[in-house]
C-alpha positions as CSV (number, residue, x, y, z in Angstrom):
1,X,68.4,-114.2,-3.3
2,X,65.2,-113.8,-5.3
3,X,62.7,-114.3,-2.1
4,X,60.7,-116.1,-4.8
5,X,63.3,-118.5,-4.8
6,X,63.0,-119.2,-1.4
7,X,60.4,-122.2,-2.0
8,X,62.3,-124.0,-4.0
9,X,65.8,-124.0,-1.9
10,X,63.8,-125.3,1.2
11,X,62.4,-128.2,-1.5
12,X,65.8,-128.9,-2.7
13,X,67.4,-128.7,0.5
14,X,64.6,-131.1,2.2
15,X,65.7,-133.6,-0.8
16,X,68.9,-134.0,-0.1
17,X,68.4,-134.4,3.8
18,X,66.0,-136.7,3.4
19,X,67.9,-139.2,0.3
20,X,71.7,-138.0,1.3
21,X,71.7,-136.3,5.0
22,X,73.4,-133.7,3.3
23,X,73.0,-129.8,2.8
24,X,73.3,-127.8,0.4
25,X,76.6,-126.3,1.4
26,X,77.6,-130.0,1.0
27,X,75.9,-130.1,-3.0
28,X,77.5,-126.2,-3.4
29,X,81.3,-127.5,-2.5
30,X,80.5,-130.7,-4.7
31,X,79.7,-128.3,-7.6
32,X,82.4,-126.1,-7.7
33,X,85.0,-128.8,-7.1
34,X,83.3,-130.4,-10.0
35,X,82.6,-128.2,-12.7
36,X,84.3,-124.5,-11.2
37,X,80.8,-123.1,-11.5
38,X,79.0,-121.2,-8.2
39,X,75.9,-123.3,-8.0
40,X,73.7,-120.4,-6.8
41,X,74.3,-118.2,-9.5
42,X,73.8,-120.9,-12.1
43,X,70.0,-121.5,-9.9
44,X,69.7,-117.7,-10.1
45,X,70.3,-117.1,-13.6
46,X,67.9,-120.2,-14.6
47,X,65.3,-118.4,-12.1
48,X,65.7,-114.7,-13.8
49,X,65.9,-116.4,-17.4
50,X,63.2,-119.5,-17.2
51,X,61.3,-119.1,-14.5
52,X,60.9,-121.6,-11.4
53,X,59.6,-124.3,-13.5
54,X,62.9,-124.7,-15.1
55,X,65.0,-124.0,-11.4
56,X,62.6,-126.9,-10.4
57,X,63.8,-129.1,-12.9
58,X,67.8,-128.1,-12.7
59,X,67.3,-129.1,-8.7
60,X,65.6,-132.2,-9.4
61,X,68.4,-133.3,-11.7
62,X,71.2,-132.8,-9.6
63,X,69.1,-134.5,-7.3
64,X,69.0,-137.6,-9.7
65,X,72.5,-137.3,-10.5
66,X,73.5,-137.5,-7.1
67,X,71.0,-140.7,-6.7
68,X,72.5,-142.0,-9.6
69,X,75.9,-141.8,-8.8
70,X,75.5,-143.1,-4.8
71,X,73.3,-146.1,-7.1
72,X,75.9,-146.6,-9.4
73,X,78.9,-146.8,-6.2
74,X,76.8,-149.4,-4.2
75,X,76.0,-151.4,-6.8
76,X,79.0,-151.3,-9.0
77,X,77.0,-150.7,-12.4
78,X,76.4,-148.3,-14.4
79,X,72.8,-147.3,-15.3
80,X,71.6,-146.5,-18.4
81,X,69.3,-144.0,-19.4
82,X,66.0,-146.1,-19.0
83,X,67.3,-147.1,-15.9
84,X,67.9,-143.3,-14.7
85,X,64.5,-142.4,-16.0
86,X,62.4,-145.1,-14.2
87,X,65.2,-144.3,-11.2
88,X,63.6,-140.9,-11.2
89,X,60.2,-141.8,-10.6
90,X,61.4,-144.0,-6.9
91,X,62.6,-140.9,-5.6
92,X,60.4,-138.5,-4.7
93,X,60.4,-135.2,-6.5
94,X,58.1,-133.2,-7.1
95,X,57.4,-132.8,-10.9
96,X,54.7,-131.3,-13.1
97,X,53.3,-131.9,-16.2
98,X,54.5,-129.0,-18.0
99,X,58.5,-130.5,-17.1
100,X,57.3,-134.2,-18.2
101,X,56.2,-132.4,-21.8
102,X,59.4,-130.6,-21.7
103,X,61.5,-133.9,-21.0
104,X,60.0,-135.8,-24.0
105,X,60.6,-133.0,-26.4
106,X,64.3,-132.5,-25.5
């Protein structure tokens, strides 16, 4: 691993303790059950192409999606995308304004 990377596993790894008491092995067998992709090469290639701005934002969202999805089982409804956007902002990730600008435009 890039040791630059290092930062941002221990901040995506302390996310998902802290809202799921999982780890990341946990998120990594998740992932490739799901979609038959190694989650750390999908991280490393978005580090080597993007930069960590963009890892940032990748962790952040499978963070949210996770949220959304343990939201969406204990409540029994689905959210919608204003609900998942305001959603994002209860649960503590770190953002900056460079991935806010980036959000809007997309």
């Amino acid at each position: 691993m890039n040791p630059f990377m290092k930062p941002l596993y221990q901040e995506f790894e302390g996310h998902l303790y802290r809202l799921f008491n999982a780890t990341i092995d946990n998120v990594r067998d998740v992932h490739l059950d799901a979609t038959g992709k190694v989650l750390d090469e999908e991280f490393e290639t978005l580090f080597n192409k993007y930069g960590p701005r963009r890892l940032r934002q990748e962790m952040n969202w499978q963070v949210t999606m996770l949220a959304v999805i343990q939201r969406e089982r204990e409540t029994g409804e689905k959210m919608s995308l204003d609900d998942i956007g305001a959603f994002y902002w209860t649960l503590g990730l770190r953002h900056e304004e460079l991935e806010l600008h980036e959000m809007e435009d997309a």
